[in-house]
C-alpha positions as CSV (number, residue, x, y, z in Angstrom):
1,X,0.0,0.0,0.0
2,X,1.3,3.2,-0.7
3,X,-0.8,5.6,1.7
4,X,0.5,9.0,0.6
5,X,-0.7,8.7,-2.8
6,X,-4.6,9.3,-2.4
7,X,-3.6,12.3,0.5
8,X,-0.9,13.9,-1.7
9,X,-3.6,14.7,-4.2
10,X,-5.9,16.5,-1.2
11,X,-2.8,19.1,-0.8
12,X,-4.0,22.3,-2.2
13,X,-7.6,22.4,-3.6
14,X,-7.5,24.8,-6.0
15,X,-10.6,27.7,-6.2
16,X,-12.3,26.6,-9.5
17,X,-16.0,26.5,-8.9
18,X,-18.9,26.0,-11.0
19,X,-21.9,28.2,-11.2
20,X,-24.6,30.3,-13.0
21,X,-23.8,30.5,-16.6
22,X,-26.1,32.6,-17.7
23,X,-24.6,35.4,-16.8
24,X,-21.3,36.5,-18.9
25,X,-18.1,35.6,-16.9
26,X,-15.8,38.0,-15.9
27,X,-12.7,38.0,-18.0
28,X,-9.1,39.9,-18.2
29,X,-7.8,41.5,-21.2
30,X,-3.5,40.2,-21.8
31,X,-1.1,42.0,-20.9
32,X,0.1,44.0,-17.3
33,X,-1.7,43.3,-14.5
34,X,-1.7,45.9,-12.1
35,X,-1.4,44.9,-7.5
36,X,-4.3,45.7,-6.0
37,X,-4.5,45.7,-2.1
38,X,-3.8,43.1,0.3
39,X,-5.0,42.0,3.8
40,X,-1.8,42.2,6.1
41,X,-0.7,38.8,8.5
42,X,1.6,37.9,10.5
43,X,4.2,35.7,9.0
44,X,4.9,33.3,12.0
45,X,1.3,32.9,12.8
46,X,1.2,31.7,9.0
47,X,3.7,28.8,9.3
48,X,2.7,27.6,12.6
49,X,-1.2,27.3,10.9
50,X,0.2,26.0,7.4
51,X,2.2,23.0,8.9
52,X,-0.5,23.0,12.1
53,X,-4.1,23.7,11.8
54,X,-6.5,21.4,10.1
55,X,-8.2,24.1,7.6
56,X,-8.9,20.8,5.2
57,X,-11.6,20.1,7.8
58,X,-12.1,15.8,7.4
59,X,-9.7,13.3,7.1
60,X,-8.8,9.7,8.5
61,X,-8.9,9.2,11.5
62,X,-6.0,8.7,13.6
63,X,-6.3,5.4,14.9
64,X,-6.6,3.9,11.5
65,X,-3.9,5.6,10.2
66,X,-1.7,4.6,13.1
67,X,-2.4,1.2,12.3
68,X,-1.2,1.7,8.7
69,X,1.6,4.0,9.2
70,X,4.3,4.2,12.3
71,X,4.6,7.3,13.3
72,X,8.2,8.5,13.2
73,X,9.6,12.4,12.8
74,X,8.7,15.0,10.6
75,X,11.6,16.5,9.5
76,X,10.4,19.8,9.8
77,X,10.5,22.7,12.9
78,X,7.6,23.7,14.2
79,X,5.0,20.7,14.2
80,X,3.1,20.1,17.2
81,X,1.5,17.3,19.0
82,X,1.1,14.5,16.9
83,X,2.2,16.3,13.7
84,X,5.4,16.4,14.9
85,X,4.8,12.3,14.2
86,X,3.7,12.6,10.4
87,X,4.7,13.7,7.2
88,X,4.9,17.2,7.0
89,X,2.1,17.1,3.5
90,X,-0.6,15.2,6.8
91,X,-1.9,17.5,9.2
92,X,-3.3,15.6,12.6
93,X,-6.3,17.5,14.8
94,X,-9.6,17.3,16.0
95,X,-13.1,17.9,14.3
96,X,-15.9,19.1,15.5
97,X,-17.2,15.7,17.1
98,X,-13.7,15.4,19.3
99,X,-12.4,12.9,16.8
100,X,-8.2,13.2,15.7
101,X,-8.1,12.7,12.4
102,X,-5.0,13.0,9.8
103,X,-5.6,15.2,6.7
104,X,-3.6,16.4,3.9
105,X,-2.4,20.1,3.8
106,X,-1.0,22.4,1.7
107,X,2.5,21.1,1.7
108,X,1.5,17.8,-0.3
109,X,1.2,19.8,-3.6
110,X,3.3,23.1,-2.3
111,X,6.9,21.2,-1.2
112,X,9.1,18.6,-3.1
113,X,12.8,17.8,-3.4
114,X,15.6,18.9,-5.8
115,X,19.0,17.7,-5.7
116,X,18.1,15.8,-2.7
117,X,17.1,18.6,-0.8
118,X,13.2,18.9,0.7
119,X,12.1,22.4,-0.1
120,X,8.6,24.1,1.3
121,X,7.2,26.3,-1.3
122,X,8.6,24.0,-3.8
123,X,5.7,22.3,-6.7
124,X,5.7,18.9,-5.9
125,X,7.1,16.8,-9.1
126,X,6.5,13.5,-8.2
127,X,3.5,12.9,-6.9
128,X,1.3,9.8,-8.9
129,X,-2.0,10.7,-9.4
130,X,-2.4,8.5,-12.0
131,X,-4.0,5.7,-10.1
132,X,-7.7,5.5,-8.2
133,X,-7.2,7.5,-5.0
134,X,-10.5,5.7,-3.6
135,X,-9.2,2.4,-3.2
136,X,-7.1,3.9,-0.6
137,X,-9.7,5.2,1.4
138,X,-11.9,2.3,1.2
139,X,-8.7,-0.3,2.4
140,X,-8.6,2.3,5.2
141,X,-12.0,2.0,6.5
142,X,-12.0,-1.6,7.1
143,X,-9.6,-0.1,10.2
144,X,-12.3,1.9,11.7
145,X,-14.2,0.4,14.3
146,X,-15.3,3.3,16.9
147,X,-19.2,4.5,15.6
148,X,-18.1,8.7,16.0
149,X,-14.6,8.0,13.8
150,X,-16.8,5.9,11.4
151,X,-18.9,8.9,10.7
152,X,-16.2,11.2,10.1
153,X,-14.4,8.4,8.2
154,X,-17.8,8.0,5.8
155,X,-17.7,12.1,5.2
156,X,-14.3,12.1,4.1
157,X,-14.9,9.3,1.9
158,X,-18.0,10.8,0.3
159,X,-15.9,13.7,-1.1
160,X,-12.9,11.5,-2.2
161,X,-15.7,8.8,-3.7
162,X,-16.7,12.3,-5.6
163,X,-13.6,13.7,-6.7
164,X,-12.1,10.1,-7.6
165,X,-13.2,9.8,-11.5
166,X,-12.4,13.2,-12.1
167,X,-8.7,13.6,-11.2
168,X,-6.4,10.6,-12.6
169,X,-3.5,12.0,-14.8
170,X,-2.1,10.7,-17.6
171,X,2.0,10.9,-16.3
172,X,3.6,11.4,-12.8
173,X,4.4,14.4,-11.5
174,X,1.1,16.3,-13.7
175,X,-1.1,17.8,-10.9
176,X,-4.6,17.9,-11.7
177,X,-5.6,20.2,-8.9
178,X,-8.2,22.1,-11.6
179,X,-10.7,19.7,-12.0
180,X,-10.2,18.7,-8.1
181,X,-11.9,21.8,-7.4
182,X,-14.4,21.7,-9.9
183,X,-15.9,18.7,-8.5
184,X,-16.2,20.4,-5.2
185,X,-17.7,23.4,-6.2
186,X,-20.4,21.4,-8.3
187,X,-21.4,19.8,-4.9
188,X,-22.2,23.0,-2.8
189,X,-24.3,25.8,-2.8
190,X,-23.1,28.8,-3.9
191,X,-24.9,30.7,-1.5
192,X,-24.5,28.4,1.3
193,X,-21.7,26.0,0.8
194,X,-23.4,23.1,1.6
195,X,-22.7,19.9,0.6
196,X,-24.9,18.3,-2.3
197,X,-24.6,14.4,-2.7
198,X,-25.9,15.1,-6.0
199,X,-24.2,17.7,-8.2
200,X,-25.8,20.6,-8.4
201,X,-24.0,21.6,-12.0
202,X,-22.7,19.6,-14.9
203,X,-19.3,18.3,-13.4
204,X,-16.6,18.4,-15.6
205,X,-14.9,15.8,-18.4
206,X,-12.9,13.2,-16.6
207,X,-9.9,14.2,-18.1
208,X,-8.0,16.9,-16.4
209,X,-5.8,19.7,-17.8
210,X,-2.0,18.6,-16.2
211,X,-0.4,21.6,-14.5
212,X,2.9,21.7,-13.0
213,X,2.3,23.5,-9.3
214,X,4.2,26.5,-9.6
215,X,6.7,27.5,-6.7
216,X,5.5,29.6,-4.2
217,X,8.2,32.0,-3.8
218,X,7.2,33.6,-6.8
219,X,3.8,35.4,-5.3
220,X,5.9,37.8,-3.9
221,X,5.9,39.5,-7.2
222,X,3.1,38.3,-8.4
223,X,-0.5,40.8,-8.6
224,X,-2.4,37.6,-10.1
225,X,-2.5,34.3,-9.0
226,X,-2.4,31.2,-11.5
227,X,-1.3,30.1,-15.2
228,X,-3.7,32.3,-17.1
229,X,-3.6,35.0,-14.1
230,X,-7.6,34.2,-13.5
231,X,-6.7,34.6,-9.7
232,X,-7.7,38.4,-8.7
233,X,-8.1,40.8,-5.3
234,X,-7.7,39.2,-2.1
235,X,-5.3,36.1,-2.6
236,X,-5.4,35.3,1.0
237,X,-9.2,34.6,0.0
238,X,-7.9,32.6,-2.8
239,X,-5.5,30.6,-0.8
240,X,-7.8,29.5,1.3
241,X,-10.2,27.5,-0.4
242,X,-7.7,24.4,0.3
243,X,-10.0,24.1,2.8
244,X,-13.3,23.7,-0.1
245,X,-13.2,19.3,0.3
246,X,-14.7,19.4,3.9
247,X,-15.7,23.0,4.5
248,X,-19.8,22.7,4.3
249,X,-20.7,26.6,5.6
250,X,-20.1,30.1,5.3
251,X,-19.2,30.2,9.2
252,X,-17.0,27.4,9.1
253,X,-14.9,29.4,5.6
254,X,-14.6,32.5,7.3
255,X,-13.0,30.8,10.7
256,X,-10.7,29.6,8.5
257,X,-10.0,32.5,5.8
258,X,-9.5,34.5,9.3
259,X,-5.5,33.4,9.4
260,X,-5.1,32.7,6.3
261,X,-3.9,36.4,5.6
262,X,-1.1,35.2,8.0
263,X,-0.1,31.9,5.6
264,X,0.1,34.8,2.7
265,X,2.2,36.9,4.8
266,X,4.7,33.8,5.3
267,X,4.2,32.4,1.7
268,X,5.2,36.1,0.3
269,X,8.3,36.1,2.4
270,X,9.9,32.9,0.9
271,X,13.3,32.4,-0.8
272,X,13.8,30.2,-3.5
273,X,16.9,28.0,-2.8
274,X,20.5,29.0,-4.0
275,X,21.7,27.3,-6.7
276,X,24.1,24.6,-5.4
277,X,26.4,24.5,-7.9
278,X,29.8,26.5,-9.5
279,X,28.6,29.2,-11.5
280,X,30.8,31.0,-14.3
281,X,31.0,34.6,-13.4
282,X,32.5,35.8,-16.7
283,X,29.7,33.8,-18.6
284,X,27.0,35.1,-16.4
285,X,27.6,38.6,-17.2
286,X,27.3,37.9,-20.7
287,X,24.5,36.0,-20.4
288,X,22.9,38.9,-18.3
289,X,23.1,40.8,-21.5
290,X,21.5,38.6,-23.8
291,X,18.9,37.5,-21.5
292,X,17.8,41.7,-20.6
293,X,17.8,42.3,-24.5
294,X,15.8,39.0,-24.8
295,X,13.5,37.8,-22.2
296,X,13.0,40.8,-20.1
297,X,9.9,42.3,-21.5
298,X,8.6,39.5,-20.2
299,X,10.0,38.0,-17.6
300,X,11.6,41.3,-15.9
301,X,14.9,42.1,-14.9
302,X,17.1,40.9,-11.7
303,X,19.5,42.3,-8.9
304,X,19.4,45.9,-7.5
305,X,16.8,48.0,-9.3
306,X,15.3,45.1,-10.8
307,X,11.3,44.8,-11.8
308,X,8.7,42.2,-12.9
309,X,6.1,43.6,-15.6
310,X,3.5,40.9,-14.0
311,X,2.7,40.7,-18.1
312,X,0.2,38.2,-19.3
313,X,1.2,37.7,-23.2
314,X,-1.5,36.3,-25.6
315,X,-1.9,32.4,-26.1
316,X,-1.3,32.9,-29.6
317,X,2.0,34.5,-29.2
318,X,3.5,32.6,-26.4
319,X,2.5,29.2,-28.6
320,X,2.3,26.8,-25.5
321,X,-0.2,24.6,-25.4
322,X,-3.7,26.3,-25.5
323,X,-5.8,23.8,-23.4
324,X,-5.2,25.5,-20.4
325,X,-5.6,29.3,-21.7
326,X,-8.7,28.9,-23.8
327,X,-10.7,25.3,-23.2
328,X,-9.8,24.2,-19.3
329,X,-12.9,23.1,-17.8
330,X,-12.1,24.7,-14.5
331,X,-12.2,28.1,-15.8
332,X,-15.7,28.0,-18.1
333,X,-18.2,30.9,-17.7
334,X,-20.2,28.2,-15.2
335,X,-16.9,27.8,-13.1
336,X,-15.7,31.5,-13.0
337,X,-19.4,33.1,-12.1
338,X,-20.1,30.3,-9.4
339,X,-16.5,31.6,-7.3
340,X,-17.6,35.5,-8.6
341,X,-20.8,34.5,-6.5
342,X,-20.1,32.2,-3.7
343,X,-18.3,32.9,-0.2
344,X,-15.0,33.4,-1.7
345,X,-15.8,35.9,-4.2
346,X,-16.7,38.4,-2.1
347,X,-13.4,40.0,-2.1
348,X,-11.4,37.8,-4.6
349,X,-13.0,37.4,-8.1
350,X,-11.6,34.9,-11.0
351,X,-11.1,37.0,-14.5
352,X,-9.0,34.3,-16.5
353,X,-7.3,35.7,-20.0
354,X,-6.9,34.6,-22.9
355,X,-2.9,34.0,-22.3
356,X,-0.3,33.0,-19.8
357,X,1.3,35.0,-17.4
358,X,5.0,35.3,-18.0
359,X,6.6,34.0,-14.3
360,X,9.3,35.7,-12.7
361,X,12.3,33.6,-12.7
362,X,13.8,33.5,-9.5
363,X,15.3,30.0,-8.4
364,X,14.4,29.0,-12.0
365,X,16.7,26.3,-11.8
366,X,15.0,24.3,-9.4
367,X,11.2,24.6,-10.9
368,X,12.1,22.2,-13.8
369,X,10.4,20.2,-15.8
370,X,9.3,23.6,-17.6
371,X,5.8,25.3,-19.1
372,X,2.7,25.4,-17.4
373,X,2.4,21.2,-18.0
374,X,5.7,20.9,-17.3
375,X,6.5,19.4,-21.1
376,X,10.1,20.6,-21.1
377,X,12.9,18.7,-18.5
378,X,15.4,21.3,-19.0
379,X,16.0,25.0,-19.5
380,X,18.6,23.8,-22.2
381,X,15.6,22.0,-24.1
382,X,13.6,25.5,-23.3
383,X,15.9,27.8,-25.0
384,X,16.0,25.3,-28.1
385,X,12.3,24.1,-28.9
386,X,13.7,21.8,-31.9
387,X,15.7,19.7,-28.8
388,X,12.5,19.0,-26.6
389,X,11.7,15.2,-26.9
390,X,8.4,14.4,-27.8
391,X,8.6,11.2,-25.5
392,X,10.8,11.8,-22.5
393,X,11.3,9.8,-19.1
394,X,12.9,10.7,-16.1
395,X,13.6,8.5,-12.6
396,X,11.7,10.6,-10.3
397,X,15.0,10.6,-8.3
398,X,15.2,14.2,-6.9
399,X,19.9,13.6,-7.3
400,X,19.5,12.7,-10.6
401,X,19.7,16.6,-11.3
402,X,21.5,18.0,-14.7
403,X,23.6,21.3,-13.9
404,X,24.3,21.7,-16.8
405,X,21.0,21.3,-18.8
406,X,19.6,22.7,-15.6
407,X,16.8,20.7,-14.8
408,X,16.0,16.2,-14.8
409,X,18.8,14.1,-16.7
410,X,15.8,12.3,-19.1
411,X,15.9,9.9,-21.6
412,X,14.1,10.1,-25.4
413,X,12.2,7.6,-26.2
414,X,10.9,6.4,-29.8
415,X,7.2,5.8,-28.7
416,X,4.6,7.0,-26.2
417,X,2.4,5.8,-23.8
418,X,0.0,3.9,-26.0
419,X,3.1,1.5,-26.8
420,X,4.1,1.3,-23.3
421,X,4.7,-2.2,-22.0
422,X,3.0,-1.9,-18.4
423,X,1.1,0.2,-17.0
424,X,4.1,1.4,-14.2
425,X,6.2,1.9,-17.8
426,X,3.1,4.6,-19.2
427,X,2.6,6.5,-16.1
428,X,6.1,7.5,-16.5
429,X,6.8,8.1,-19.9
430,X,5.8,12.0,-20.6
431,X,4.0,12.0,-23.8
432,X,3.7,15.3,-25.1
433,X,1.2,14.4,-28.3
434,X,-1.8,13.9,-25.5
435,X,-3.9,16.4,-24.8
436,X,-2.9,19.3,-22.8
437,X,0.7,18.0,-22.7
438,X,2.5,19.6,-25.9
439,X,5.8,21.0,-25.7
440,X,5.1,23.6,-28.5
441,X,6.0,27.1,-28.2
442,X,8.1,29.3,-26.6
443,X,10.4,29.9,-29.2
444,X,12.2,33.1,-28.3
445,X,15.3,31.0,-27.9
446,X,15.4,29.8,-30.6
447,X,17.2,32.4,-32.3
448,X,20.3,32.3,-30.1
449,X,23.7,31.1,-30.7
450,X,24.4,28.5,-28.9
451,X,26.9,30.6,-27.0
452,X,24.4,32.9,-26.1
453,X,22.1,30.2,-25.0
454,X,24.9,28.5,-22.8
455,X,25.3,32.3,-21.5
456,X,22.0,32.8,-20.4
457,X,21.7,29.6,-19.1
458,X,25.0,30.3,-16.4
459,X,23.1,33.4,-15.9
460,X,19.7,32.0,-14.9
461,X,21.4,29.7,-12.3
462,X,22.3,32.9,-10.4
463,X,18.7,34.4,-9.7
């Protein structure tokens, strides 16, 4: 059994509801998006509740998962009471009925390793959703004997019995946190936010859109939150609905949404990590020059004085693949107006366009594999679109790092997952001629020397 699987998938429930679509959706032209005001927190409060307080709301309970996993340490400061026992993506404490259960948090989508190292704030790269998440739950439940823990067991089993057909991907490490939330939303009120065993709106196709979760450390430039910068206003608001698989009330979403200002105030102060490598000073200068003249309209400019334009740039001129930009389920009219309407959009809206937002590119060197669907294993393959492999594998081994491609030492393959042996051979074979997976686009490397390429390259390791 591999119990992490079905809770890594819980970590961060994304905001994409479902709703009236009668009305026209709100919407966001490309190009800058401008800040608009935040509610202050205090960063230390925001840890201690990220890694701490149960804002999922259900879970299993503890005593079954004791019997399934020993508890041992969980490698990271802070954790409290039995947390300080689990995994730092589980979250232990008590529901309403007095009953400990173990939940996922944010940290099972937000927190992964590179080069060996385990970094919070981090998209996680290797999780598996590719298999049935409810299988998991259901082995589980044979464990629970206690008549309170079986009823808090049966509501957290409703919701993953819900969002099961709806979330398998097609590759590990794709994230498929859109349609997660879709699901949810088409369960509740919009007024209310109560639960509905029967959807109350047309759920969405079974396939998801693969994402690759973004690192966090890049909010703190950022006036828009998500790919296609749909994310607007309050993102403390935003950031909270990781709390939408178990949260049934209006009451119950604004106890938690109270601290989550905090978690933005600590998210907003992260660092990405240093790049752990030698770096060619001489090279990085020059690179620095190619790379302003090149990729700073977009992606901004670095060091003292530096500035991120926060610049969304069309779909059609970025080239990446469109899915995401201009067909995702999880942002239709339906989807957009029911978060516009409900709880959350009160003081956060969703206004998706018709692009992607260039990111910044701090600790770029540890966000790999590349794009929004993470298509690309390495920047070198980034700069030099006729290099990307249309059918690429890696080890999921968070050493087996390439410094100087700067990203996941991959293999090409001839074929893709329809020729795959087994099915543990097809989940990790990227296959970029599926839907929502291309590699396209992004070509404004193309057009470099290969010096200058290997130049801005050494340069990127440095921000």
């Amino acid at each position: 059994m591999r119990p992490l699987t079905w809770l890594a998938l819980l970590g961060l429930l994304p905001v994409f509801g479902c709703g009236d679509d009668e009305a026209p959706p709100l919407s966001s032209p490309v190009g800058p998006v401008v800040p608009e005001t935040q509610r202050p927190g205090d960063p230390a409060a925001g840890y201690r509740a990220l890694i701490n307080r149960g804002y999922v709301s259900c879970g299993m309970p503890y005593s079954a998962w004791v019997k399934v996993v020993p508890p041992r340490p969980s490698g990271i400061p802070g954790r409290e009471g039995d947390n300080a026992n689990l995994p730092p993506q589980l979250t232990a404490f008590r529901t309403a009925s007095g009953v400990e259960v173990v939940g996922p948090n944010c940290l099972a989508c937000h927190s992964g390793h590179i080069n060996g190292q385990y970094v919070i704030g981090l998209g996680n790269t290797d999780q598996d959703l590719t298999g049935d998440l409810s299988a998991y739950v259901l082995f589980a439940g044979g464990l629970v004997t206690d008549p309170v823990e079986q009823t808090e067991y049966q509501k957290f089993k409703q919701r993953v019995d819900a969002i099961a057909p709806y979330v398998g991907t097609r590759t590990i490490g794709s994230n498929s946190a859109d349609n997660l939330g879709v699901v949810l939303f088409a369960h509740r009120d919009v007024a209310t936010l109560a639960w509905s065993q029967k959807p109350l709106l047309a759920l969405p196709p079974e396939e998801p859109v693969p994402v690759r979760v973004p690192p966090w450390w890049r909010m703190s430039k950022k006036n828009a939150m998500f790919y296609n910068a749909a994310g607007r206003g309050d993102q403390a608001r935003i950031m909270m609905t990781a709390s939408a698989l178990c949260t049934d009330s209006v009451p119950a979403a604004e106890a938690i949404d109270s601290y989550f200002p905090d978690v933005r105030a600590w998210i907003v102060e992260l660092l990405p990590p240093a790049w752990p490598f030698a770096i060619d000073s001489a090279r990085a200068a020059q690179g620095r020059a190619v790379f302003e003249d090149t990729c700073a309209r977009c992606h901004g400019t670095y060091g003292a004085g530096g500035s991120y334009p926060n610049l969304v740039v069309a779909v059609e001129e970025v080239g990446t693949d469109p899915m995401l930009a201009v067909d995702a389920a999880g942002f239709a009219g339906r989807f957009v107006n029911w978060f516009n309407r409900s709880f959350y959009g009160r003081i956060a809206r969703y206004a998706p366009a018709r692009g992607y937002i260039a990111p910044p590119l701090d600790g770029i060197w540890a966000v790999a594999p590349y794009l929004h669907n993470g298509s690309v294993p390495t920047l070198a393959a980034l700069l030099s679109s006729s290099t990307r492999p249309r059918y690429w594998t890696r080890s999921f081994d968070s050493t087996d790092y390439d410094p100087a491609g700067v990203g996941w030492h991959f293999s090409a393959l001839d074929h893709g997952q329809a020729e795959a042996s087994s099915e543990d051979q097809r989940k990790r074979i990227y296959d970029t001629t599926l839907p929502g997976y291309s590699n396209a686009g992004h070509p404004f490397g193309d057009g470099l020397t290969t010096d200058q390429r290997a130049a801005v390259i050494e340069y990127l390791k440095t921000l």
